[in-house]
N, C-alpha and C positions, 0 to 999 in steps of 0.2 A: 603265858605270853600269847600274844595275838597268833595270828596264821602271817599277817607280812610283816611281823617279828622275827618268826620261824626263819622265812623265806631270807627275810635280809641276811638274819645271821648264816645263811646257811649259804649264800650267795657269797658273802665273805670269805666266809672257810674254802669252800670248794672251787669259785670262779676261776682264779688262776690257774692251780692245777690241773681242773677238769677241761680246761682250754686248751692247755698243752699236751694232755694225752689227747683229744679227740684230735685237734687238728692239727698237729703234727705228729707225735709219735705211732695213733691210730693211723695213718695214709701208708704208711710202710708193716707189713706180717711180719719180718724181722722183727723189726722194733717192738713193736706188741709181744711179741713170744721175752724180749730179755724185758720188758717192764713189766710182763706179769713173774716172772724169775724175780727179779727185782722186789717186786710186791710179797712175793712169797720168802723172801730172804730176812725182808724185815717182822713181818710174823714170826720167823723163824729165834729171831735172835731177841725180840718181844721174850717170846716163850721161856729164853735160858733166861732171859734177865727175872722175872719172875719168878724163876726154879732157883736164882741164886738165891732171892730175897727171900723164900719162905726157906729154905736151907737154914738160914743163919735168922733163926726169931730175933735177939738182942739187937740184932742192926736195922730190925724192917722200922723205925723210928728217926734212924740217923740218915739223915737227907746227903748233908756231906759225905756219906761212904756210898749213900743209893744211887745218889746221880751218877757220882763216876763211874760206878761199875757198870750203871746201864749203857753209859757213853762207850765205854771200852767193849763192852760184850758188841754194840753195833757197828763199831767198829771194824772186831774180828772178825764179825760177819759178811762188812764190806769187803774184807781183804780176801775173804773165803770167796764171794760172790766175782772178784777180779781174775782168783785164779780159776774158777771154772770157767769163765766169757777166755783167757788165755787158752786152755786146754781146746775148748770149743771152737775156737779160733783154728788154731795150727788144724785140729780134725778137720774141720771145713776145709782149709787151704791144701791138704793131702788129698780129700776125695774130688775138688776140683781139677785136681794136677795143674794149676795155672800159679802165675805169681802173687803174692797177696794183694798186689792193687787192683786184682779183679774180683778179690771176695766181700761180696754184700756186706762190709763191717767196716766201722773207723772207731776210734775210742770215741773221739767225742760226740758221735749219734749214738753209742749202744751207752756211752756213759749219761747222757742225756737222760735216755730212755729210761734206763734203770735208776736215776733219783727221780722221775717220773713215778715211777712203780713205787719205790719208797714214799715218795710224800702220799700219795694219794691213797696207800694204805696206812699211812700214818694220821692221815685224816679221818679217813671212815672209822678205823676205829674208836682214836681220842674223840675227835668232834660229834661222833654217830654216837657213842654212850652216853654224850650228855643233853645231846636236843632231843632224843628219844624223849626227856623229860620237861620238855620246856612246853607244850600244848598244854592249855588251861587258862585258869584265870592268874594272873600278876606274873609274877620275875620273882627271879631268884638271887639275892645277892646275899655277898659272905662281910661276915665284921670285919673281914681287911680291904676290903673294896668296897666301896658304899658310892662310889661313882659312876662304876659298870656293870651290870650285871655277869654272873656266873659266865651266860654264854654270847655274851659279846665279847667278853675276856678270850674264851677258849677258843672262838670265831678267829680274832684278830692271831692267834697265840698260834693257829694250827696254818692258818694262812703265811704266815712267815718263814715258819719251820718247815711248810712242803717244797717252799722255795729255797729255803737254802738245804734242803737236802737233796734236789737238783745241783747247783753247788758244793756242796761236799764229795757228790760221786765224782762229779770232773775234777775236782782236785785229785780223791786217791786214785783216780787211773791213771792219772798224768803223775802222779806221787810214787804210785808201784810199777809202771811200764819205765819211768827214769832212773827207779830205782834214789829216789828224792827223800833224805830225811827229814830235810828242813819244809819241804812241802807236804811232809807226813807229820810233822811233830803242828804245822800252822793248822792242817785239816783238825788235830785231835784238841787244839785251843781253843779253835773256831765252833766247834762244836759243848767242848766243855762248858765252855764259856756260854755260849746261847742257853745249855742245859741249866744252867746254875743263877741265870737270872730269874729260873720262876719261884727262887725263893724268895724273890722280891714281893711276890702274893700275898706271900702270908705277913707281911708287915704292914702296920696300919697304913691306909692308902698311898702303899708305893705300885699300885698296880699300873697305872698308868707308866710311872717310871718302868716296870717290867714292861710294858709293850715298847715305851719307845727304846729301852736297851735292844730287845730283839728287831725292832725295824732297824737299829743299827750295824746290827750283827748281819743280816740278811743283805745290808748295801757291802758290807765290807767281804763277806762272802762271795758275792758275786762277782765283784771287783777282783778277788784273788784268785777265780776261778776264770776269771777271761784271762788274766794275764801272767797265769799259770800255763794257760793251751795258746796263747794268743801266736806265740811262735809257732806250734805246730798247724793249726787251723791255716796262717799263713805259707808253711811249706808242705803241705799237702794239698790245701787248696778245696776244702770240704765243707761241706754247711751240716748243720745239727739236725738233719733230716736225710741226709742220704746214706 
């Protein structure tokens, strides 16, 4: 693929998120410290899901069993990464000795922050393993996609997904601080559900249908995830950067 093949695709994948870490969540050292937490959370839970799948050889084939699990493993991971940001919370609000509407945190800037840190290392990873291979002469496309190439596929596919995992995190914070079922059982559909349409890939040119399912998933995410916090952002009175 050319050099401003590279660049476009690679402007796709990263433009959005790499816009909202520098110029918002980079302006605040807070922020920055829970999106690299963040960043490093999803590596984290990367790793167990891997460790499951080579655990159990017979299933590393069955998609149906691999996505959920991976979906569930980052899940637990999220809910692991809420109770440390909680923990870390009340410590701060102790060593301050003040009340907590004076400590540098609101859910929804450090929730921000932290699907910040998620996607964008969910991109460098997914997106980075594959453009690494895209310099040279021609493109790369698969028998089930003869429309797109490989990585304008994973371009579009990782661009979506860093955004709605900005959306996913403000759901489970506002899902685990309300202590919310029903907006915990909608975060794990939302998510399953985005997971499960990249089976649509490997079916003769439904790829394009797999992107617009995820651009759909990604409006309806966000959508659930304003108006998920939309009550609190209004009685507190806080913006997604302070």
């Amino acid at each position: 693929m050319t050099v401003l093949g590279v660049v476009a695709n690679s402007l796709i994948a990263f433009g959005p998120i790499a816009c909202l870490a520098i110029f918002l969540v980079a302006q605040r050292s807070h922020l920055s410290i829970i999106s690299v937490v963040g960043a490093f959370c999803w590596m984290f839970s990367n790793v167990l899901s891997a460790i499951l799948w080579i655990a159990i050889p017979p299933l590393k084939s069955e998609w149906g069993w691999v996505i959920p699990s991976g979906v569930f493993v980052q899940e637990a991971m999220r809910y692991l990464f809420f109770a440390l940001y909680s923990r870390s919370e009340v410590a701060i609000t102790k060593a301050l000795d003040n009340p907590r509407a004076t400590v540098p945190l609101n859910d929804l800037a450090s929730s921000f922050s932290a699907g910040v840190g998620y996607g964008l290392m969910q991109t460098i990873i997914v997106f980075g393993s594959v453009i690494e291979n895209a310099f040279g002469d021609g493109s790369y496309y698969t028998t089930q996609c003869s429309s797109m190439s490989l990585f304008t596929l994973t371009a579009f596919t990782t661009c979506f997904v860093s955004i709605m995992q900005i959306a996913w995190m403000i759901i489970g914070f506002n899902a685990y601080r309300n202590k919310s079922l029903l907006r915990l059982i909608g975060l794990i559909v939302l998510h399953l559900g985005s997971s499960m349409t990249s089976l649509l890939n490997q079916q003769k040119d439904m790829c394009l249908v797999g992107i617009g399912c995820q651009f759909l998933f990604m409006v309806v995410s966000i959508c659930c995830a304003f108006f998920s916090h939309n009550f609190a952002v209004k009685k507190l009175g806080v913006s997604a950067i302070d």
